[in-house]
C-alpha positions in Angstrom: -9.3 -10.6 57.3 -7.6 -7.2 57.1 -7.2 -5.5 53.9 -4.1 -4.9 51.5 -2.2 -2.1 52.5 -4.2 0.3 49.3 -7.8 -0.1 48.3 -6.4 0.0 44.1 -4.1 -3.2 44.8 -3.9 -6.6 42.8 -5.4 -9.2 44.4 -3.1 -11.4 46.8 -2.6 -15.0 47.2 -4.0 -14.5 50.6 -7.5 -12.9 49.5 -7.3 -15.4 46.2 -7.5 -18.6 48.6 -10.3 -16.8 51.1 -12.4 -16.1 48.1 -11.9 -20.5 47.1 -12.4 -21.0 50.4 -15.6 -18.9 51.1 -17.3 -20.2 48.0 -16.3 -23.9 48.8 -18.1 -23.6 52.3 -21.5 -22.4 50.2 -21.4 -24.8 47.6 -19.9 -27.7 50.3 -22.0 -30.6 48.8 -20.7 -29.8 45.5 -17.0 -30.1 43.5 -15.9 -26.0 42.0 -14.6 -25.6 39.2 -12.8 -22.4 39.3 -12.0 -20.1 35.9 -11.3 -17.0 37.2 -10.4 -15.4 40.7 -9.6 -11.9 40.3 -9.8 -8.6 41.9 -13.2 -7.0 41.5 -12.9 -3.1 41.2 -14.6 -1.0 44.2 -16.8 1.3 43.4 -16.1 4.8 42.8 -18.2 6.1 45.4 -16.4 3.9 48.1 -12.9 4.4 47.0 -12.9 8.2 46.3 -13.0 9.2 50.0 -9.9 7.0 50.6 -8.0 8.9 47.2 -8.9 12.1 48.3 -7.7 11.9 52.0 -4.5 10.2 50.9 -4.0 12.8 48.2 -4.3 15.7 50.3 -2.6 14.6 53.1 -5.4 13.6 55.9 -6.4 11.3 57.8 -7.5 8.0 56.1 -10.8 6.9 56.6 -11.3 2.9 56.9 -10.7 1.6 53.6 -13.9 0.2 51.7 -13.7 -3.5 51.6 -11.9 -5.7 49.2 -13.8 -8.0 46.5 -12.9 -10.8 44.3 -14.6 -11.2 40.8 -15.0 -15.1 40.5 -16.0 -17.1 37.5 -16.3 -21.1 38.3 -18.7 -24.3 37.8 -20.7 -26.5 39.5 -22.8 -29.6 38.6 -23.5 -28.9 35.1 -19.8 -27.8 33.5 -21.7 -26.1 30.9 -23.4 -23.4 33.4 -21.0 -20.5 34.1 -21.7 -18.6 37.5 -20.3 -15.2 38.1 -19.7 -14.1 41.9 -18.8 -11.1 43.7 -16.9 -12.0 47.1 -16.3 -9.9 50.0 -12.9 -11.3 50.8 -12.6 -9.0 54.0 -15.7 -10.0 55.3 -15.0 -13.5 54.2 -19.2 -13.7 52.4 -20.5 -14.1 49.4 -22.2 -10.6 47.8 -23.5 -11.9 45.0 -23.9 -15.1 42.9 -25.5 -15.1 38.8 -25.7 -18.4 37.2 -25.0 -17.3 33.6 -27.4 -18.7 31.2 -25.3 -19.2 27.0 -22.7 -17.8 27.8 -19.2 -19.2 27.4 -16.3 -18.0 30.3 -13.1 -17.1 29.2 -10.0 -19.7 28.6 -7.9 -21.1 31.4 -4.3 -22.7 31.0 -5.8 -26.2 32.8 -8.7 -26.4 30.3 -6.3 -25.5 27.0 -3.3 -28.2 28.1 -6.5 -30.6 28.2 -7.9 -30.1 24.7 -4.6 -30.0 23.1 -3.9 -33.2 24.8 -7.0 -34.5 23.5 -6.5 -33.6 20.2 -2.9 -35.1 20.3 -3.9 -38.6 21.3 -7.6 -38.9 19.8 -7.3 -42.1 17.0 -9.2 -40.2 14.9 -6.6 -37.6 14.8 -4.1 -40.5 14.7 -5.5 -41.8 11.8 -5.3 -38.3 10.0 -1.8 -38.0 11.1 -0.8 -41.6 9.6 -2.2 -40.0 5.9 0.5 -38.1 6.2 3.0 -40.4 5.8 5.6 -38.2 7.9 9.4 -39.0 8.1 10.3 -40.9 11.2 11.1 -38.6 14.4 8.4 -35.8 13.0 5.7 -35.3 15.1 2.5 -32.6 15.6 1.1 -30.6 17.9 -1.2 -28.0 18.1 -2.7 -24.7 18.9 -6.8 -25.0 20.5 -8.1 -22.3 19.2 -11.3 -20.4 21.0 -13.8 -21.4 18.0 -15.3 -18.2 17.3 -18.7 -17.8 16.0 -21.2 -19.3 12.9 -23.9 -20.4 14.9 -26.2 -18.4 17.0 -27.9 -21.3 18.4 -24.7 -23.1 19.1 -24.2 -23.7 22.9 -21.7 -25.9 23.5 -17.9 -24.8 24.0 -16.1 -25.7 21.5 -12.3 -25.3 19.9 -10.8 -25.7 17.0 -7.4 -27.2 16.6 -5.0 -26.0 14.2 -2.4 -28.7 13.4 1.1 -28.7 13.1 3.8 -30.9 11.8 7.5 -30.3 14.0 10.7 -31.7 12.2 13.4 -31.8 14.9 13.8 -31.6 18.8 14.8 -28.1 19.0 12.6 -26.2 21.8 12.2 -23.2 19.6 11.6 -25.4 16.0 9.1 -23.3 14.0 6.0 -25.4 13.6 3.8 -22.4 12.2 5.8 -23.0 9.0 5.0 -26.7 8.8 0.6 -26.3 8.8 -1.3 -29.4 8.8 -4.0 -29.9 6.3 -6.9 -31.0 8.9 -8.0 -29.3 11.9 -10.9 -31.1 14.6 -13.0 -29.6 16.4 -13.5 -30.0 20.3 -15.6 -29.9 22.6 -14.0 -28.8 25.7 -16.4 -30.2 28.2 -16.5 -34.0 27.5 -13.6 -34.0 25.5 -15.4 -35.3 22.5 -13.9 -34.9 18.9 -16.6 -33.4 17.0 -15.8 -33.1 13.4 -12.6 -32.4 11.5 -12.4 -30.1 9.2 -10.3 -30.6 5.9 -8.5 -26.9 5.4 -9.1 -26.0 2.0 -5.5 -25.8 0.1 -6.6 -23.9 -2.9 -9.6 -21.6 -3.9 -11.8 -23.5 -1.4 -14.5 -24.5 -3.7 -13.1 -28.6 -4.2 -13.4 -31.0 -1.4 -10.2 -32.0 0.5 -8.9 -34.9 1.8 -5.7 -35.5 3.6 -3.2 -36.9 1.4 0.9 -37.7 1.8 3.1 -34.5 2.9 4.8 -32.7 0.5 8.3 -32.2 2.0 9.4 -28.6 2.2 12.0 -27.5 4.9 10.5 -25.0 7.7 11.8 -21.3 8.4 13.5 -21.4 11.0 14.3 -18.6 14.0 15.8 -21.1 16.3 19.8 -19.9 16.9 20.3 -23.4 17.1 19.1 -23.9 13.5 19.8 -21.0 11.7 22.5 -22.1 8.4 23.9 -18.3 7.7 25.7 -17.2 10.9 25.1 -14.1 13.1 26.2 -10.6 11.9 29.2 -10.0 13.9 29.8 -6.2 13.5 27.7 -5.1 16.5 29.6 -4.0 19.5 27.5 -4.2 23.3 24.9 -1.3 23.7 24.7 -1.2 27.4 22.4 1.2 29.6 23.7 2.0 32.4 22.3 4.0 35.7 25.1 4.7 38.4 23.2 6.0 40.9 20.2 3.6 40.0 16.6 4.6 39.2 14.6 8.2 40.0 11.6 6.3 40.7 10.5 5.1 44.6 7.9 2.3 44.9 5.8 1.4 48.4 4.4 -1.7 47.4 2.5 -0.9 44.1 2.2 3.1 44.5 4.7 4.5 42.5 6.4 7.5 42.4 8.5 9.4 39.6 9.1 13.1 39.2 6.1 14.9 39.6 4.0 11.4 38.5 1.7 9.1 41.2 -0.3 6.0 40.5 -1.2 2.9 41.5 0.1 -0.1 39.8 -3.0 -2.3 39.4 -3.3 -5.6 37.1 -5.8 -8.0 36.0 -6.0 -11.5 34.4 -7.6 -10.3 31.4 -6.5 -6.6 31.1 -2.8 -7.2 32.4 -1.4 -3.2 33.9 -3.8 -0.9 35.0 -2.9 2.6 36.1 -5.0 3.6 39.2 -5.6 6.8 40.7 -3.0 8.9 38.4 -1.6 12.5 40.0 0.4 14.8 38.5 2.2 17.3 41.4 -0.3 16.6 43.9 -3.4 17.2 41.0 -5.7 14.7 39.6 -5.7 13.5 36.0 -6.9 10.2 35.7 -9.1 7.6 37.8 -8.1 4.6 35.7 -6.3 4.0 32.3 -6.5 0.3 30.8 -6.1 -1.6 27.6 -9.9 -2.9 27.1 -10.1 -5.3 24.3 -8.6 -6.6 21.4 -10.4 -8.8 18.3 -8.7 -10.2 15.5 -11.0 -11.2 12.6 -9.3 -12.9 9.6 -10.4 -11.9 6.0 -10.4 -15.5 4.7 -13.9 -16.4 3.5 -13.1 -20.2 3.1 -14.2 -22.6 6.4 -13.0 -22.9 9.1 -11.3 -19.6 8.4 -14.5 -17.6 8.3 -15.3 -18.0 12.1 -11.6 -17.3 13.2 -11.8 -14.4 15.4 -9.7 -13.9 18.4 -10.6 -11.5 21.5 -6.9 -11.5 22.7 -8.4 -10.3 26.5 -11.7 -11.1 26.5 -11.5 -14.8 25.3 -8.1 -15.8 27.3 -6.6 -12.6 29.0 -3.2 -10.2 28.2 -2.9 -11.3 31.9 -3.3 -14.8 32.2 -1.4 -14.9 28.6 2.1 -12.8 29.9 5.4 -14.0 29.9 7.6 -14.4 32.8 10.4 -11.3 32.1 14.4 -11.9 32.9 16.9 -9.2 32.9 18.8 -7.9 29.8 15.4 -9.1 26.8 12.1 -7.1 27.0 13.0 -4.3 29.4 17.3 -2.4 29.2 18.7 -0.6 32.3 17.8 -0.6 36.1 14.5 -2.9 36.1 11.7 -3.1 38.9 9.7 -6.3 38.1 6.0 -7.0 39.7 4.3 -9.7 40.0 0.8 -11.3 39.4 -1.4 -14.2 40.4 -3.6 -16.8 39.0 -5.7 -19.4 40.0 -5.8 -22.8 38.6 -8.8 -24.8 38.0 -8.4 -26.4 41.6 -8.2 -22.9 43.0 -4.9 -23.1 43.9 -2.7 -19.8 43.9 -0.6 -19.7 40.8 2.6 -17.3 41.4 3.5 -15.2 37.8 6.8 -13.7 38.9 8.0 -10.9 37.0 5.0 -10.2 34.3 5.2 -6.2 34.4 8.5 -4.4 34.7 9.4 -1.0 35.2 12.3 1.4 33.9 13.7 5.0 32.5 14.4 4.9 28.8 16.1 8.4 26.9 14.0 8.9 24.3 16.1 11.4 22.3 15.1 14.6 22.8 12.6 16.5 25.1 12.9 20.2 24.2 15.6 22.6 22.4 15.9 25.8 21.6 18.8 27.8 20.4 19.3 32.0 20.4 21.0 32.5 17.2 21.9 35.6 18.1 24.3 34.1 21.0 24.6 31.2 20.0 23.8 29.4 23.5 21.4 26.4 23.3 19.0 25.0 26.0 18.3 21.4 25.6 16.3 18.7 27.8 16.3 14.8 26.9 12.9 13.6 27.1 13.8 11.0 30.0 10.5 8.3 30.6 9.0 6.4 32.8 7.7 2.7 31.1 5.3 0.3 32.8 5.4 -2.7 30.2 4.3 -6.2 29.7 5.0 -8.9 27.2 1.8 -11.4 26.3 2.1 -14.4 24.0 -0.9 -15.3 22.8 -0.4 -18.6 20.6 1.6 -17.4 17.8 1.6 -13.7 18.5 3.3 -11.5 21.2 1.6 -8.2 21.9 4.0 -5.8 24.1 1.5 -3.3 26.3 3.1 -0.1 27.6 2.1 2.7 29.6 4.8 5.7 29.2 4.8 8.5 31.2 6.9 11.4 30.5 8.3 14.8 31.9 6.2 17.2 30.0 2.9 15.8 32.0 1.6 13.0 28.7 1.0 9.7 29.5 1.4 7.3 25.9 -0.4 4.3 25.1 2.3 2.2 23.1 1.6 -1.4 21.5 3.4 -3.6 19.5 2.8 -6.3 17.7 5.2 -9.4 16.8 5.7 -12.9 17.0 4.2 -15.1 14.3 1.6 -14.6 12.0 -1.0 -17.2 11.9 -0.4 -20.0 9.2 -2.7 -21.8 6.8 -1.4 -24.6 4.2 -1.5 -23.8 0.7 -1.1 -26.2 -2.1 2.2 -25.5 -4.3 1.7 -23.2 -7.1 -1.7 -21.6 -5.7 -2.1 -18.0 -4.8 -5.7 -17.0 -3.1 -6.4 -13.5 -2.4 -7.3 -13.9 0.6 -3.4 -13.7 2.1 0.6 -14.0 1.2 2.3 -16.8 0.5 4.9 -16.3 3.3 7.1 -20.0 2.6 6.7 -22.8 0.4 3.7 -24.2 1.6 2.5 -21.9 3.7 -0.2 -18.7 3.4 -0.8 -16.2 6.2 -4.3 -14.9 5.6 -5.4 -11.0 5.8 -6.5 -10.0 9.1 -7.1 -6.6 11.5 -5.6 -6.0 14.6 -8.3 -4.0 16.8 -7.6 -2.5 20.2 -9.1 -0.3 22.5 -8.2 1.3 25.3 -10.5 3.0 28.2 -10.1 6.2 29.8 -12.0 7.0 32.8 -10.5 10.9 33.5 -10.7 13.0 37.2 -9.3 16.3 35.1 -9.2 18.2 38.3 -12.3 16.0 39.6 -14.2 13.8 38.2 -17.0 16.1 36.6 -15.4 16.2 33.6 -17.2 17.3 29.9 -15.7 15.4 26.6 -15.3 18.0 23.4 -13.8 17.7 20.3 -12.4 20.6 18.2 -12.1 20.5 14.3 -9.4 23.2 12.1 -11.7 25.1 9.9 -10.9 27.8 7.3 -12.8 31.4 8.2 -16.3 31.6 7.6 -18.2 34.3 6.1 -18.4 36.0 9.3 -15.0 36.4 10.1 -12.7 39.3 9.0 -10.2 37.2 6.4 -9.6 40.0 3.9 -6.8 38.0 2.6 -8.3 34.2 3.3 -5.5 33.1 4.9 -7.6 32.7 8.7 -8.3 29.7 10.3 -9.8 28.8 13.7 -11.1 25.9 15.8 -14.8 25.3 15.9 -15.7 23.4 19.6 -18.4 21.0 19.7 -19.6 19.6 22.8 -20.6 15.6 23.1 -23.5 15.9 25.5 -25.2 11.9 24.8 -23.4 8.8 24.9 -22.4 7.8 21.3 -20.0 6.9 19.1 -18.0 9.1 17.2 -15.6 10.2 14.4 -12.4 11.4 13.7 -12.3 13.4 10.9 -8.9 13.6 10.0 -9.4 16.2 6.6 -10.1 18.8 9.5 -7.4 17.4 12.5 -10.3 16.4 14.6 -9.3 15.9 18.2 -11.0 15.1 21.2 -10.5 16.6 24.4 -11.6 16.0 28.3 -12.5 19.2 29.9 -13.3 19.9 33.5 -15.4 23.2 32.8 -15.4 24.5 35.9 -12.3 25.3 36.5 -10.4 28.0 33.7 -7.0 28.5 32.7 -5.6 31.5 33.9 -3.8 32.2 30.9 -5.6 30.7 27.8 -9.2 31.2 29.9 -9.9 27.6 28.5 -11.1 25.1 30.9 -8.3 22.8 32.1 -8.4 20.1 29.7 -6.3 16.3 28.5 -6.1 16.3 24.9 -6.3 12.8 23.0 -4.0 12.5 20.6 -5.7 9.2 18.8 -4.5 7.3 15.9 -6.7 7.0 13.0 -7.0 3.6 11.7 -9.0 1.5 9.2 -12.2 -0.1 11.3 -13.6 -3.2 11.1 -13.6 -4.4 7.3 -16.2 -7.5 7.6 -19.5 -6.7 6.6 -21.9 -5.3 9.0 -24.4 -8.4 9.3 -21.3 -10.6 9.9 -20.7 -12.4 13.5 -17.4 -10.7 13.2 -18.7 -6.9 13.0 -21.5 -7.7 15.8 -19.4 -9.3 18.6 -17.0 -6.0 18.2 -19.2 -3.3 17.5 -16.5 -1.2 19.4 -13.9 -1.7 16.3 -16.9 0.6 14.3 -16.1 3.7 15.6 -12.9 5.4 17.0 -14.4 7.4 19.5 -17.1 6.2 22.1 -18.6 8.4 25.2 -20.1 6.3 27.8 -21.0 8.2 31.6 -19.3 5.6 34.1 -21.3 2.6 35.4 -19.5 0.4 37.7 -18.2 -2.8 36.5 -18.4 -1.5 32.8 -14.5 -2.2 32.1 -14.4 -4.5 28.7 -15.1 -2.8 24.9 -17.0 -5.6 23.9 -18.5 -6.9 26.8 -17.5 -9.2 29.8 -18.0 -12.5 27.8 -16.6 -12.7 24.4 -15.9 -16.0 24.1 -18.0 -17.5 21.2 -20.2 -14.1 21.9 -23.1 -13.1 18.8 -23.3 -9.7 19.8 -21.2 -6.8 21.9 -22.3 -6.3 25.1 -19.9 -3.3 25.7 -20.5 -0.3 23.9 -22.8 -1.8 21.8 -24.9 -1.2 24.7 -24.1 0.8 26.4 -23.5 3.7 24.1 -27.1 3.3 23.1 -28.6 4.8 26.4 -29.0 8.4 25.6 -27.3 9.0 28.7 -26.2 12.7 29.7 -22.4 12.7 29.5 -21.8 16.7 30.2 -20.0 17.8 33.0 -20.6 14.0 34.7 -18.0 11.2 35.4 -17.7 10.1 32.1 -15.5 7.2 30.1 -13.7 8.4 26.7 -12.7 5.0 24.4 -10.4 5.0 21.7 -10.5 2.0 19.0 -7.7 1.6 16.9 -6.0 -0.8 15.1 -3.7 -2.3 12.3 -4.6 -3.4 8.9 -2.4 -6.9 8.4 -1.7 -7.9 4.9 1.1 -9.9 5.6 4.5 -10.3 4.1 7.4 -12.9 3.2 9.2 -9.9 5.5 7.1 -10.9 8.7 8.1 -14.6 8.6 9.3 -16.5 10.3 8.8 -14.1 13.5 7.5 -10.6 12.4 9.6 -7.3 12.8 7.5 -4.8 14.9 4.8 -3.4 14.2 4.0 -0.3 16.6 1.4 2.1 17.3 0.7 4.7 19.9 -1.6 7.5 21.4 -1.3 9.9 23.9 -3.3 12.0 26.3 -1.4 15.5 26.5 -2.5 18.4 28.8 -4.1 20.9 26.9 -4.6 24.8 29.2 -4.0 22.0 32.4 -1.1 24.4 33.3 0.2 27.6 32.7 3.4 27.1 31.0 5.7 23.9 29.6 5.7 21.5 32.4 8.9 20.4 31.6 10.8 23.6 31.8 12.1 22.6 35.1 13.8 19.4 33.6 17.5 20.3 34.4 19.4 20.6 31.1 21.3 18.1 29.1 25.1 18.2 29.7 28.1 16.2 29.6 28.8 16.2 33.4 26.1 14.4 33.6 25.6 12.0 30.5 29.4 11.4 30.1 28.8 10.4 26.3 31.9 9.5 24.6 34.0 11.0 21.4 34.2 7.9 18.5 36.8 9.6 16.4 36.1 9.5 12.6 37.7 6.5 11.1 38.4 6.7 7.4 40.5 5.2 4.8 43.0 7.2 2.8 42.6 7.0 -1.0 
């Protein structure tokens, strides 16, 4: 089977069906199961040779062979076995039967539990407690189960229950929480237990009584009572002579920018093999992992932890986008590709899209003395997608812009999770967000990998902190201050020390700037953020041991992609960094991987309910003495010729 057209490409329906197919003819005498059929990232030392020549112009050499990661079953449902196919070969590389540990969550296997929790009698006979008006009915959301147990092995979820009033396909449930949620197990089906949610303090026993009528918080257009504001006038964007971007298949090319479109069930975009005018920056930039752990002490709430990527995937989990919602102007949409758990190809159309946004201004100066004025926008490129992960959406973006920076952006929105809450009763544990209804205290914890090539891929991670003059310095009148360098030469985790600006910076030492006589360099500018709240010796601190520090150092290792380890799902420990920043490796002047934690603190408000205004956070990687001047200084000015803006004559009232 011959190859995509590029090494760094998604996997295709094509190579997803020869993957099925291959392992089927192994395993002939026995019915697959399949979780997971992805793209399996080619080693470095393979793929380099390809990236180089294709950089510089040459010849290409054959292109190394194209692999499919694949999760699946066998016999036993509750052994998971991991295998590395060679799809151009058409052979199996590698097979590992995986021994406690719990795959990731798949659309077939969450439509079944939720089915079985709708129509179990037991849950029926909870449901009739309730005594609910005619034409109400439930559903609800199967949640991974998270961890109490360390000796626990089978897969279970827990089902949060809601009650739904009315027809209306976007009626807000989350504000109508039942008091009971089962528990699943996802193999056999079998109900388990259910647990009685705790509607006060926690500390006296609960038993599902009669529903106290309230009326739900609606977003639905169709059921909103106060009409839309009708003051806003059509904010169109508009690109005549269409976009400055050119894509061949997923390559991309804007301004000065090159990379390789990649994507992943679980980690959604990837940006491969990044050039800027013809020089290498980065190998590979991806979102790694996300946990949410919940403050709520009272059970079931103290094992509800969600791994966003790890546990269900920002890929599997993304919407389909339409023109004119997520994404304004001249769009290029790409697709993606799942598998279903009968191995069949599943197309998702349209789950990253690609456009130019003005993002105010770029650069200005003005000579005062003549009064003329330079001024560039700051035009950029953004690679976004949209995931909706139950009740929250998380919107990943890559932003590239003129000046040679490339932003992380994330935001968070949607619906916070709901718990029911007896009338009158506050906990302290969370808001009261309607009547009825509490949304708990929780953290938001990301991560996002950066494997640099500054100029190669030797590359030497420092970071520099702002310090007044020290006793050896001439400061006569102690106003001095300078940056003291200190090189990370072991894997580790590490600090930012905000009181002294600490950054962190990639360096390629052996080459120098001309001008600053600094090695070339990416500068990281991180966001400081609370870490991990829960208590060290909790489940919740040691499956994420990334979310305890906001800077990690790792020297590459193929296949070492995910913060917290390939397999979160009902994980007791990290298996990421917790490891693998514990190996006293040598991380100067190597091929090294810089990781950046970070994160949001959610106490949540009436304000975020009944869908939750933005929340936004972002990093960037900036060059730092990578060139000799303002890359950007070649950005033809801003004028009216061009940007046509229009006069809105001032419109006032005479006394």
């Amino acid at each position: 089977m011959a190859p995509t057209k590029h090494p760094l490409d998604l996997i295709s329906p094509a190579e997803i069906s020869r993957a099925v197919e291959v392992l089927r003819a192994q395993y002939s005498d026995q019915k697959l199961r399949f979780k997971l059929v992805d793209i399996y990232d080619c080693p470095k030392a393979e793929v380099i040779p390809y990236l180089e020549a294709e950089r510089l112009g040459r010849a290409l050499p054959p292109a190394p062979p194209r692999r499919a990661r694949v999760y699946f079953h066998l016999s036993d449902p509750y052994l998971l076995y991991k295998a590395r196919v060679d799809v151009t070969a058409g052979k199996v590389e590698t097979v590992t039967s995986l021994e406690n540990i719990q795959g990731p969550v798949d659309f077939d296997e969450w439509t079944e539990v939720e089915h079985a929790c709708n129509t179990h009698p037991d849950v029926l006979k909870e449901i009739e407690l309730l005594k609910l008006p005619k034409g109400a009915r439930i559903v609800n959301d199967p949640w991974a189960y998270g961890t109490d147990d360390s000796a626990e092995r089978r897969r279970l979820f827990q089902c949060y229950v809601y009650i739904v009033l009315n027809d209306d396909p976007e009626a807000n449930h989350y504000s109508l929480p039942a008091p009971f949620s089962p528990v699943f197990d996802a193999i056999t089906k079998e109900l388990l237990w259910i647990d009685h949610l705790p509607l006060g303090d926690g500390t006296e026993a609960e038993t599902t009584r009669p529903w106290e009528p309230v009326n739900a918080v609606e977003y639905s257009a169709n059921l909103l009572k106060d009409p839309f504001r009708t003051d806003l006038k059509p904010l169109q964007v508009q690109q005549p002579q269409g976009p400055s971007f050119e894509v061949d298949g997923r390559n991309v090319s804007w301004q000065k920018w090159k990379f390789n479109l990649g994507w992943t069930m679980r980690e959604g975009p990837v940006l491969q093999n990044v050039t800027y005018d013809g020089r290498n920056t980065f190998y590979r930039l991806s979102f790694s992992e996300m946990t949410v752990p919940y403050g709520d002490p009272r059970t079931p709430y103290h094992r509800k932890q969600a791994f966003d990527l790890g546990d269900a995937g920002l890929g599997m989990m993304s919407n389909s986008l339409k023109l004119g919602c997520d994404c304004l102007g001249s769009i290029k949409y790409f697709d993606g590709y799942r598998t279903a758990a009968d191995g069949n190809v599943v197309a998702m159309p349209n789950v990253v899209c690609m456009h130019e946004v003005d993002a105010g201004i770029g650069w200005k100066h003005t000579n005062f003395r003549t009064g003329t004025t330079s001024v560039v926008r700051n035009r950029q490129l953004v690679v976004q997608c949209t995931a909706t992960v139950a009740n929250y959406e998380y919107i990943f973006a890559f932003i590239l812009d003129q000046a040679a920076a490339i932003h992380f952006e994330l935001r968070a929105t949607g619906i916070v999770s709901t718990m029911p809450i007896r009338k009158g009763t506050k906990v302290p544990w969370g808001t009261n967000v309607a009547p009825g209804v509490m949304a708990a205290n929780h953290q938001h914890l990301f991560n996002i990998r950066v494997d640099p090539a500054i100029d190669g891929h030797d590359n030497t991670v420092i970071y520099e902190d702002h310090v007044p003059a020290g006793p050896e310095d001439e400061d006569p009148f102690g106003c001095a201050f300078k940056v003291a360098e200190t090189t990370i030469t072991k894997a580790g985790g590490y600090t930012l020390d905000v009181e002294k600006t600490r950054v962190y910076k990639i360096q390629n030492p052996s080459i120098l700037n001309e001008v600053s006589g600094k090695p070339v360099a990416y500068k990281l500018h991180a966001m400081p953020s609370q870490m991990m709240i829960m208590k060290p010796n909790t489940f919740n601190a040691k499956r994420a041991l990334f979310a305890s520090k906001p800077i990690w150092v790792t020297k590459y290792q193929e296949d070492e992609l995910y913060a917290a380890g390939e397999f979160t799902n009902q994980s007791r420990v990290d298996t990421g960094l917790g490891v693998w920043a514990t190996r006293d490796d040598d991380v100067k002047n190597t091929d090294v991987v810089l990781w950046h934690s970070f994160g949001l603190t959610h106490v949540p408000r009436p304000e975020d309910f009944p869908v939750m205004p933005q929340e936004m956070m972002s990093i960037s990687l900036k060059p730092s003495s990578f060139f000799t001047q303002n890359p950007s200084n070649d950005v033809p000015r801003s004028t009216q010729a061009i940007n046509k803006s229009t006069l809105v004559e001032s419109l006032c009232h005479k006394l």
